[in-house]
N, C-alpha and C positions, 0 to 999 in steps of 0.2 A: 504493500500500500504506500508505496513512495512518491512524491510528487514529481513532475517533470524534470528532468537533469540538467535544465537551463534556469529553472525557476530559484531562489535564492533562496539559501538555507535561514531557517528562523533560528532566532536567538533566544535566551530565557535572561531574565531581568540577572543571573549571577553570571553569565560567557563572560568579562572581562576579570569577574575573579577567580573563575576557573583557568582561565590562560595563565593569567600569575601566578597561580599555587602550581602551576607546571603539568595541569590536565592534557591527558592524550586526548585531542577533540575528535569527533567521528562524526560522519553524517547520521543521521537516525530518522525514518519517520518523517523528512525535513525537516529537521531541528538541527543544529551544531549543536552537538552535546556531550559531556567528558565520557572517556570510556573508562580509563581508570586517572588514577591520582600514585600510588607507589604498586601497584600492583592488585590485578584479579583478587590472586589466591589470599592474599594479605589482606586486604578489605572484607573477603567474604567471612575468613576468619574469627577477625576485631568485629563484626556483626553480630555475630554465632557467640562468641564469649565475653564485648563489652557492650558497645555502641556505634552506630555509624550514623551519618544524612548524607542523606540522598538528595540533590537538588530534581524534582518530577513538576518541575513550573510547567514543563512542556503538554502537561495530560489538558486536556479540557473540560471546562467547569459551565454546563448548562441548567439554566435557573426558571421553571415553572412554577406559574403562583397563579388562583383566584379559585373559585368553586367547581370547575370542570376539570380541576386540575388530575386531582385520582382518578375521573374514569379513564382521564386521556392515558395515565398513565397503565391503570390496570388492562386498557388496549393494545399498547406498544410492548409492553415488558413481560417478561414468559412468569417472574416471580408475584407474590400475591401482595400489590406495596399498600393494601387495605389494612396487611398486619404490622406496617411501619408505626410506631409509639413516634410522637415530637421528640425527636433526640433519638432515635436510631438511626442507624443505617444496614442499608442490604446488599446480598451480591446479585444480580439480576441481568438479561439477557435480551435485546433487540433482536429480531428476529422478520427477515422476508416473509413472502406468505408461504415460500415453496420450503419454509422449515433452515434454510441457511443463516446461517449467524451473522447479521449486520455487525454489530460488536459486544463486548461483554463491558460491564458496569457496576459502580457503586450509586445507590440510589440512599441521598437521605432522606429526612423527612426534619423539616427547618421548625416549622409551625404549622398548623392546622393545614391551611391549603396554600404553603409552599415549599417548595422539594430541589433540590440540587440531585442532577447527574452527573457524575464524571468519568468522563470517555478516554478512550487511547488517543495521543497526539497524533499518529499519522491519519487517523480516522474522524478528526475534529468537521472537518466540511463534511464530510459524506454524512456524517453522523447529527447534523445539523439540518440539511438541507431534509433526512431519514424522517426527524421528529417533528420537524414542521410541517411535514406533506402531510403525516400521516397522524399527527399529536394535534386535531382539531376540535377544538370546546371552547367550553366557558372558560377559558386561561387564557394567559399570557406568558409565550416565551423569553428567554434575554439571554444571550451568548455572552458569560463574563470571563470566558478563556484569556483573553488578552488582558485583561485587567487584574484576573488573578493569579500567586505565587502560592506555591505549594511544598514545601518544607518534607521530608521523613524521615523521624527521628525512630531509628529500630532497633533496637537488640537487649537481654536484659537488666543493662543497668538507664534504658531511656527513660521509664516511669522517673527514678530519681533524677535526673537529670531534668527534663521538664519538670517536673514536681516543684524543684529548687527555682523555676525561673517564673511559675505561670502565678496568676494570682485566683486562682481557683483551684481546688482539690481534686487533681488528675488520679490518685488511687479508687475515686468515686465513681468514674467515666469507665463501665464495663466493656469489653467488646464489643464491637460492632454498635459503638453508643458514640456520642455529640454532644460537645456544650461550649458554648460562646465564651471568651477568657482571652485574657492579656499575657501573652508570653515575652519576658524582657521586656515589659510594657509594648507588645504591641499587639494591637486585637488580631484574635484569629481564631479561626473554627477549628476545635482542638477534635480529632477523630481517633479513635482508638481502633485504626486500623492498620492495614501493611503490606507488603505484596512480599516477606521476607522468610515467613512463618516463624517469626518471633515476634516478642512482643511489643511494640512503639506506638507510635502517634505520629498522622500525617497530618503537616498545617497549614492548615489556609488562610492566605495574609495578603492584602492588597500588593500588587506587582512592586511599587517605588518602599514597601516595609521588608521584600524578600534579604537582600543585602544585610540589612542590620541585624533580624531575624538570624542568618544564617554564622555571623560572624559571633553571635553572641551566643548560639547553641558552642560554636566551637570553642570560643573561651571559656564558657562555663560547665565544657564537658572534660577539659583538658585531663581534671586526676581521675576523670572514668576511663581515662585512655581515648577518645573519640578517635574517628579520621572522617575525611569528608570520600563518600561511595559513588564511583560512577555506576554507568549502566554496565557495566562485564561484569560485576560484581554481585547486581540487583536480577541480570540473566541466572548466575549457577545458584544464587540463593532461591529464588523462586523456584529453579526445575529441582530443587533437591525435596520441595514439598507439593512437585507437582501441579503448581498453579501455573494454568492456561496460558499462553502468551499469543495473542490475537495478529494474523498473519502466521505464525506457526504452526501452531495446535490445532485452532480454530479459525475462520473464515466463512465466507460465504456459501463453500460448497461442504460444511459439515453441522450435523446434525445435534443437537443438544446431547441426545439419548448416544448416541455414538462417542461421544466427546466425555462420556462419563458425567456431565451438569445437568443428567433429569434432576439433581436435588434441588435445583434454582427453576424448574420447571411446576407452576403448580397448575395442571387440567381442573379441578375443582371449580376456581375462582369463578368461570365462565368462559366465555372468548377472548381470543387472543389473538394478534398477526400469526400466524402460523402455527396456531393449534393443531391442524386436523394432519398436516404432516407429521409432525412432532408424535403426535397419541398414536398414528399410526403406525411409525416403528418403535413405539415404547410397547404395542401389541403385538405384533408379529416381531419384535426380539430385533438388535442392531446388526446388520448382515456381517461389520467390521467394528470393532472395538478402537479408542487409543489407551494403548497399555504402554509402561514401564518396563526397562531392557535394562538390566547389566551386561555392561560386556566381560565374555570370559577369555577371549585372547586381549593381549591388552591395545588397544585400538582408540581411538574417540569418533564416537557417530557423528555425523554432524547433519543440521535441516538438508533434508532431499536426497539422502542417501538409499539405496535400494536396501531393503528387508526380503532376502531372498530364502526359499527351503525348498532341497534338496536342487540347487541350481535353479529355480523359478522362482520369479520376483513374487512376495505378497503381497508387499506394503511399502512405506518410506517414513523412516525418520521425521517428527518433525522438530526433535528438540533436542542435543545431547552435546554434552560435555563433562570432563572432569568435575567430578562432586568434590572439592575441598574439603568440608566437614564430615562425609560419609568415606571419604580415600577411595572412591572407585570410579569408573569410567561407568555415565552414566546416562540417558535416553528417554525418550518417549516416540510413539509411534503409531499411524495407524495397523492393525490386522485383521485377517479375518476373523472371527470370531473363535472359528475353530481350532485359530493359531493363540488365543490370548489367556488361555487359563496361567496360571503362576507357574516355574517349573517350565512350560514349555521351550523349547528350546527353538532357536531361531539364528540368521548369520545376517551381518551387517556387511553389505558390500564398502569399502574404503578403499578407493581410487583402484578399482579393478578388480581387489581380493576379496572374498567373502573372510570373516571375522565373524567368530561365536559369539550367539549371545543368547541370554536366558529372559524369558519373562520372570519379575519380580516384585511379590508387592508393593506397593505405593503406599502413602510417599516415601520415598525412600529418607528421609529425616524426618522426625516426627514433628509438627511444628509444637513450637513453644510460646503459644499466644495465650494470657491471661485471659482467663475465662469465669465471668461471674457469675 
């Protein structure tokens, strides 16, 4: 989902202090964005045993409000946001009608009838252009993407770390919960959420407060040990707990139920964009699974690599690399069904050779998210 390769890469309100700390910059998504700062395996580390942030200004932040607001929403989004409490949040799933994943989502719930989306950066237009065609009622939309900074503070010593700087009681704020608060005095949506599978807080702080915000996590995180986490970092931590990564995993030509995320699917609710697909292979069984692979010759899979058995391709790679914290060489992939039980064993083609590899249960690190 990359933008035109003439078109000009976007910047996030911190690129000039990421070039001075001596960030490796990358395209991304069209974003300019750090990939690492002293190294991958080093970052992912300091995540896993103290603290990191992550600068994710790049994701985008869309804001419905008025009384049409929930149905529009319970239309668009596969999950049930009727059971959002004011000061939750959910993980939740856009959806074509033919059942393909437009993109995956954090959905809050602000106050009564108004609600924050936030979507993947490379998927910010398509994903804008998706809710407004199709997200019609008694509401009103607003795209605060450009306006808003996004902070994440993850691993478990972030609760003290925030704790020490916000002026609200962040041991209160359960998972997958919300509450408005000044951190180093600057206001921000304090979320007790993460894409790391540890435990942190993402924060949301008007674009021109991101700088101070991020400067002031770093100094007042110094005796936690902090470091500031690119995106190579925020990749093997996510696949080592199995969370989706959109263009990867999942896209427009995969299916909720195949994807393993019927949990964010509720049929119940009523209708939905793409109910009657979705229910349909939640009934008749998903013809292909994405399951979890270690490799057992030592190898790294990487997205689009052939999943071959007995010399016949089954499937492809769409996520792998070195696990840091788990020390293995490590994947996700589509197969067939009949290829996905745990145990099964399977070969990763790598520049020509096939390479052994086993299905194995997921996730393969167990997250460590505070859970109230």
């Amino acid at each position: 989902m990359s933008q035109p390769s003439d078109a000009p890469l976007k910047r996030t309100p911190l690129y000039a202090v990421h070039v001075k700390a001596g960030a490796k910059m990358v395209p991304f998504g069209g974003w300019e964005m750090p990939v690492q700062y002293a190294g991958i395996i080093e970052e992912h580390r300091t995540v896993r045993r103290a603290v990191g942030v992550f600068d994710v200004s790049h994701m985008g932040e869309f804001e419905i409000e008025g009384p049409g607001a929930l149905a529009v929403l319970q239309r668009i989004t596969t999950n049930d946001a009727s059971a959002l409490a004011v000061g939750q949040v959910q993980y939740s799933l856009l959806c074509y009608p033919d059942g393909g994943i437009v993109d995956d989502l954090t959905l809050y719930r602000l106050a009564d009838n108004r609600f924050m989306m936030t979507v993947n950066a490379a998927n910010i237009d398509k994903d804008w252009a998706w809710v407004t065609s199709q997200g019609q009622g008694d509401c009103r939309w607003e795209n605060r993407s450009n306006e808003t900074g996004l902070l994440a503070v993850q691993g478990p010593r972030a609760e003290a770390l925030v704790g020490r700087l916000a002026d609200v009681d962040v041991t209160a704020i359960g998972y997958y919960r919300v509450q408005r608060g000044r951190v180093a005095g600057v206001p921000a949506v304090i979320s007790r959420t993460g894409y790391t599978g540890e435990d942190g807080f993402e924060l949301y702080v008007a674009a021109a407060d991101t700088e101070r915000l991020w400067h002031a996590l770093l100094d007042g995180g110094k005796g936690d040990g902090i470091v500031p986490v690119g995106l190579g970092a925020r990749d093997t931590l996510r696949l080592e707990v199995k969370y989706a990564l959109y263009g990867n995993d999942i896209d427009q030509t995969t299916n909720p139920i195949e994807a393993g995320l019927g949990w964010v699917v509720k049929l119940a609710k009523g209708e939905f964009v793409g109910r009657p697909p979705i229910e349909r292979v939640k009934a008749e069984g998903p013809r292909r699974k994405l399951v979890g692979f270690e490799m057992v010759d030592r190898a790294v899979a990487r997205h689009g690599y052939r999943i071959v058995k007995a010399g016949a391709e089954i499937g492809t790679v769409t996520s792998g690399s070195y696990g840091p914290q788990v020390d293995r060489y490590i994947g996700v992939g589509y197969v067939p069904t009949a290829h996905s039980k745990v145990g099964d064993e399977i070969e990763v083609e790598v520049r020509g050779k096939p390479q052994r590899a086993k299905v194995v249960q997921t996730p393969f690190y167990p997250p460590k998210v505070k859970k109230h």
